[in-house]
C-alpha positions as CSV (number, residue, x, y, z in Angstrom):
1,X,0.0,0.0,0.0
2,X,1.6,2.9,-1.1
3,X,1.4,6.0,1.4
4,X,0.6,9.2,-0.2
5,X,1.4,12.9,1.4
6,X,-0.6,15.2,-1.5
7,X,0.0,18.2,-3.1
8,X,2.8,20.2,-0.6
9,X,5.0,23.3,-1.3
10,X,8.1,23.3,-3.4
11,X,10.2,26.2,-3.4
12,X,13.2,26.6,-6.1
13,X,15.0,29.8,-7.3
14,X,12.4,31.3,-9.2
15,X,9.1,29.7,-8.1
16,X,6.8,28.5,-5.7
17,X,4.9,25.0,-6.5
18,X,1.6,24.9,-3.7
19,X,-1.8,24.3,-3.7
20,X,-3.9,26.4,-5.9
21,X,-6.2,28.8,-4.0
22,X,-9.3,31.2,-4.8
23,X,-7.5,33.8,-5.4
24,X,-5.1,32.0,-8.7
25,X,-8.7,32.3,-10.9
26,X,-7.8,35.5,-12.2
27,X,-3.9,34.5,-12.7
28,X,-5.7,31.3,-14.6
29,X,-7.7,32.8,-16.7
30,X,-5.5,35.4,-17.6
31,X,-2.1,33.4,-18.0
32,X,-2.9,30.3,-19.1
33,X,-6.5,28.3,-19.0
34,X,-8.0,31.0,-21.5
35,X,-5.2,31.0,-24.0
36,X,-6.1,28.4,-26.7
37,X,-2.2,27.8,-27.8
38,X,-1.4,26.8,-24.3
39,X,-4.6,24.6,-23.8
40,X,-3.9,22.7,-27.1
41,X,-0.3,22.1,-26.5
42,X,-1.3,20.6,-23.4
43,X,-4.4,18.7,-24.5
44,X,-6.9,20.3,-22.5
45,X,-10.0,22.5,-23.2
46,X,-10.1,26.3,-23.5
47,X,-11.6,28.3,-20.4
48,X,-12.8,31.5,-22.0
49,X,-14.8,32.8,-19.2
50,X,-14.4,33.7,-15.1
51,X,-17.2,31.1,-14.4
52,X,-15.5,28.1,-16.3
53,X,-12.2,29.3,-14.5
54,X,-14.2,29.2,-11.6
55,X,-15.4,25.6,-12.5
56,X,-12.2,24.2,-13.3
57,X,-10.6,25.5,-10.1
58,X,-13.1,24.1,-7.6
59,X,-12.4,20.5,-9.2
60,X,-8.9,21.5,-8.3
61,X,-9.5,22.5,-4.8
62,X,-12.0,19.5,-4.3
63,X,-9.4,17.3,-5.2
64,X,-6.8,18.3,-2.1
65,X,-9.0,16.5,0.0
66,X,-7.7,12.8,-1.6
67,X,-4.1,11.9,0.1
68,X,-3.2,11.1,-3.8
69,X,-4.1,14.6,-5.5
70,X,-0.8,16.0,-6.7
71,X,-2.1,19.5,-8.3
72,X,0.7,22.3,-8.0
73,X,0.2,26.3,-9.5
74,X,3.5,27.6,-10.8
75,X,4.2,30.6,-9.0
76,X,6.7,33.5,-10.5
77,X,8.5,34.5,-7.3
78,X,9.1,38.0,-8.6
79,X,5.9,38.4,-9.2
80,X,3.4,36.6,-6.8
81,X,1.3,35.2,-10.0
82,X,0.1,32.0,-11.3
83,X,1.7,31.3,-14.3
84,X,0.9,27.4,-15.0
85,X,0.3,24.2,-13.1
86,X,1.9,21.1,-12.8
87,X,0.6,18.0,-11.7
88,X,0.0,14.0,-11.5
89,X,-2.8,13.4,-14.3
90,X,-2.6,9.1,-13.3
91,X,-1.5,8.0,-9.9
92,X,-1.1,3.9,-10.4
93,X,-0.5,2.8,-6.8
94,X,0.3,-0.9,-7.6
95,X,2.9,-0.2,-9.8
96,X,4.2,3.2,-7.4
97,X,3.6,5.4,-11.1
98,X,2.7,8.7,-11.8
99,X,2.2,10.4,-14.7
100,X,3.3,14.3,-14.6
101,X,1.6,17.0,-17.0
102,X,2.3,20.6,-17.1
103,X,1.6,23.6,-18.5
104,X,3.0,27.3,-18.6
105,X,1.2,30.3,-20.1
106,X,2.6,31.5,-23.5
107,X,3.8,34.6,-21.7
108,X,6.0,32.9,-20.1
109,X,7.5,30.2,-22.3
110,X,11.4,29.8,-23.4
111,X,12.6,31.2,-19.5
112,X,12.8,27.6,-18.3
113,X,9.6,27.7,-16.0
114,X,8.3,24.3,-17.1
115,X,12.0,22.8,-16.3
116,X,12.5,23.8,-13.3
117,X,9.3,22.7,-11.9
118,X,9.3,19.2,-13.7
119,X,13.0,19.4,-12.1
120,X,12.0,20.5,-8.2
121,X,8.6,17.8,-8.7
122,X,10.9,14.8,-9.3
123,X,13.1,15.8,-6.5
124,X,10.7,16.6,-4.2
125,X,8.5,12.6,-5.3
126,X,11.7,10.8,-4.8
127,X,12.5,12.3,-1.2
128,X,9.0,12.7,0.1
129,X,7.0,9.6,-1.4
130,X,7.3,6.0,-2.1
131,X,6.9,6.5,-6.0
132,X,9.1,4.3,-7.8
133,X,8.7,5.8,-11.2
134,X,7.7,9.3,-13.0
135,X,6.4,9.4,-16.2
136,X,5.6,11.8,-18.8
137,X,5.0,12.0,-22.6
138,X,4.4,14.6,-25.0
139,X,2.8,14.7,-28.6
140,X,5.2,14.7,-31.6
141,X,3.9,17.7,-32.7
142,X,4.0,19.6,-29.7
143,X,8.1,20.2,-29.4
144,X,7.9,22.8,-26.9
145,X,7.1,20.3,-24.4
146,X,9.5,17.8,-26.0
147,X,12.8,20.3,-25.3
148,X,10.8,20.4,-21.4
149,X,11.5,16.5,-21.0
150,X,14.4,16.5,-23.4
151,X,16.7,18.8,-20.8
152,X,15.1,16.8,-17.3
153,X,16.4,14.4,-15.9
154,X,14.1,11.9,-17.2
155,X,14.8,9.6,-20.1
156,X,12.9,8.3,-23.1
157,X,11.4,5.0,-22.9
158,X,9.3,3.3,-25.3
159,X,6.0,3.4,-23.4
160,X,4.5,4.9,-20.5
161,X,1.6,2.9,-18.0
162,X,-0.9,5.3,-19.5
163,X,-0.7,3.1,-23.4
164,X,-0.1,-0.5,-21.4
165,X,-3.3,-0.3,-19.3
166,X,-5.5,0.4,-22.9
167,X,-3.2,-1.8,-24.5
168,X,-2.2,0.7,-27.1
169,X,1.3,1.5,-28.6
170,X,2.2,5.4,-28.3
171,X,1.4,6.8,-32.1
172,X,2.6,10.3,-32.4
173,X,4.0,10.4,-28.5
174,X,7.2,10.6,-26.9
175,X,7.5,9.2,-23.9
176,X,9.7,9.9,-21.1
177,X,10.1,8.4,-17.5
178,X,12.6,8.0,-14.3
179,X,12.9,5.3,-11.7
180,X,13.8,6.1,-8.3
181,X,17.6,5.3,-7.5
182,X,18.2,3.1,-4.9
C-alpha cells in the first residue's frame, strides 16, 4: 500500500509550487486556461470565461482532499502570480507510477519555467514519497514540451503505463520516464 502525502510546497529559485487557491482564478484565466495555444499544447480545453475558470478551479481544490491529488500552480517568485500548473494526471499505486503533465502560459515560455518545476517535482516525489517511477509524454507535434522532458532528468522510454493499461502502442508520442535510485 503505497502511502501518499498530497500536493505540498516546493520552493526553487524562481518559483513557488503549492496548492492552488481562490484567489489563482484570475492568474488562470488570464495566463494560461484561457489562452487556446497553451490549452492545445497541453491537450486540455479552453476556459474562455471567469465562471469556467471558476469551475475548473473548484475541481482542483475539491481534489486536495484525496491523500493522492498531486495538483501544484506555478508561481513567479518575482511576481506573486500564477503562471501554469503542474501535476499528477494518473497516480497507479500498484505499480508506485505517476504520470506528470504541465503547462506554462505562452507569456511565459522559453525562460525555463516548465524545467524547473518538472526538475524541483521529481526531486521533491523521490524524497517525500514512495513512488518508484515518473512518467511523462508529450505529442510529436508539440516540441515545446518535448525540449521540457528532453533537458530533465528523465529519459525516453518506449511506453508509459498510461498506453499498457488500454493496451495501445504510443502513435505520435514521446514518452519519457525516471525510476527512483536506490
Amino acid at each position: 500500500m503505497m502511502q501518499h502525502c498530497g500536493t505540498q510546497t516546493i520552493e526553487t529559485k524562481r518559483l513557488i509550487l503549492r496548492r492552488f487557491i481562490a484567489e489563482d482564478a484570475a492568474d488562470m484565466l488570464q495566463n494560461w486556461a484561457s489562452d487556446p495555444q497553451v490549452q492545445h499544447e497541453y491537450g486540455e480545453p479552453t476556459y474562455e470565461t471567469p465562471e469556467a475558470v471558476q469551475g475548473l478551479l473548484q475541481t482542483y481544490l475539491a481534489g486536495y482532499a484525496q491523500p493522492d491529488f498531486y495538483r501544484w500552480a506555478i508561481i513567479a517568485r518575482e511576481t506573486g502570480r500564477n503562471i501554469g500548473m503542474i501535476a499528477f494526471c494518473k497516480v497507479w499505486p500498484d505499480c508506485k507510477t505517476a504520470e506528470i503533465e504541465y503547462c506554462i502560459g505562452a507569456d511565459f515560455w522559453g525562460r525555463g519555467y516548465a524545467g524547473e518545476a518538472l526538475e524541483a517535482v521529481i526531486s521533491w516525489t523521490f524524497a517525500h514519497t514512495d513512488f518508484g517511477k515518473l512518467e511523462a509524454y508529450h505529442r510529436a507535434a508539440n516540441p515545446k514540451s518535448g525540449r521540457v522532458l528532453q533537458k530533465s532528468p528523465m529519459h525516453r522510454t518506449e511506453t508509459v503505463e498510461r498506453f499498457i493499461r488500454a493496451g495501445e502502442s504510443p502513435e505520435g508520442e514521446i514518452c519519457y520516464c525516471i525510476e527512483r535510485q536506490p
